[in-house]
C-alpha positions in Angstrom: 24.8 8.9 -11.9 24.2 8.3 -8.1 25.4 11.8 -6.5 28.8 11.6 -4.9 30.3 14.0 -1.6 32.5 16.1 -2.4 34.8 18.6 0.0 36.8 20.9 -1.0 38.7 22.6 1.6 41.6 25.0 2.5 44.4 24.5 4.8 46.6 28.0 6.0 49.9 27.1 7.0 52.0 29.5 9.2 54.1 31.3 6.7 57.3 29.3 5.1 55.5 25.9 6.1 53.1 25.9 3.2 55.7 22.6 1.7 55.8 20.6 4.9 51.2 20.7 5.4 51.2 19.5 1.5 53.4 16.9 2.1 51.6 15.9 5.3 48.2 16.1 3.0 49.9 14.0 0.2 51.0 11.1 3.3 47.0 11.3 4.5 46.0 10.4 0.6 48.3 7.2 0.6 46.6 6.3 3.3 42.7 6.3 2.5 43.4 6.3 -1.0 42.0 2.6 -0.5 39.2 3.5 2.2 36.0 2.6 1.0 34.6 4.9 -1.4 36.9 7.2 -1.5 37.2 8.3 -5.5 39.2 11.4 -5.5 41.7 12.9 -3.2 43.4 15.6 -4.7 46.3 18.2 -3.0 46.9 21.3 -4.4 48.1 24.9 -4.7 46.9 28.4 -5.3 49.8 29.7 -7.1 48.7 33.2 -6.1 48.9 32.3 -1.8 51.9 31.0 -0.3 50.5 30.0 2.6 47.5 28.1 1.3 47.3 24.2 0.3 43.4 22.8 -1.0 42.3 19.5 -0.7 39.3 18.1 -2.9 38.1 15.3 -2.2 35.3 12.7 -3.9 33.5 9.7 -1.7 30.5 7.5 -2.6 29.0 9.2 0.5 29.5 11.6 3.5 29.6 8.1 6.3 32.4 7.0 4.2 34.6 10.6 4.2 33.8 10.5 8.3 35.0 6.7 8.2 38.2 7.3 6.7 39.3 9.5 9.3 39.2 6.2 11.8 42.0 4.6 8.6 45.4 3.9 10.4 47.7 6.8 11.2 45.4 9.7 9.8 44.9 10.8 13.1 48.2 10.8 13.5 48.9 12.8 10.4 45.9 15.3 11.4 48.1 15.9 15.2 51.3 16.6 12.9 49.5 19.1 10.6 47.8 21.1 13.9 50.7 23.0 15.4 51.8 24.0 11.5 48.4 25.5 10.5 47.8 29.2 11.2 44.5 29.1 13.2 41.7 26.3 13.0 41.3 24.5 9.9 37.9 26.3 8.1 35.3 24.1 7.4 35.1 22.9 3.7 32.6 23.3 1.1 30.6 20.6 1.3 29.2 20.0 -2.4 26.7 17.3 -4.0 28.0 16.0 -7.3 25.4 15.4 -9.8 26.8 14.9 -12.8 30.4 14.9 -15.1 33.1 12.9 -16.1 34.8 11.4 -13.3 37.9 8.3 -14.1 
């Protein structure tokens, strides 16, 4: 299996907006969901934090994660998430797949 890049980050909203940054996240899938090699692009929640949303994500390679950030209205999607998050956005884990089942 050729590895894969794989982030998996979390997103703090300001308490009682944890909805309204998933559904932003959800809108921002739609939209690279057809960027090149992008393979996964999962939103979720912690059941446990309501504040919290994750994002895992799987791309043939780390160029083409940077490159879908240049994909039509993302950046606009990132501007509407900003003033909703509570502090900076944390960088990710940056992982190396090497192996699994993937669909």
């Amino acid at each position: 299996m050729e590895n894969k890049y794989l982030l998996h980050g979390k997103l703090t909203a300001k308490p009682g907006q944890r909805k309204e940054l998933a559904d932003i996240l959800i809108q921002a899938s739609k939209l690279i969901s057809m960027a090149k090699g992008c393979q996964l692009y999962v939103v979720s929640y912690d059941k446990g934090d309501e504040d919290s949303v994750y994002v895992t994500e799987i791309w043939t390679s780390k160029t083409n994660h940077d490159d879908s950030l240049k994909v039509e209205g993302v950046r606009e999607l990132i501007m509407k998430a900003m003033p909703i998050l509570d502090g900076p956005p944390t960088k990710g884990q940056e992982l190396e797949v090497l192996g699994g089942m993937m669909i």
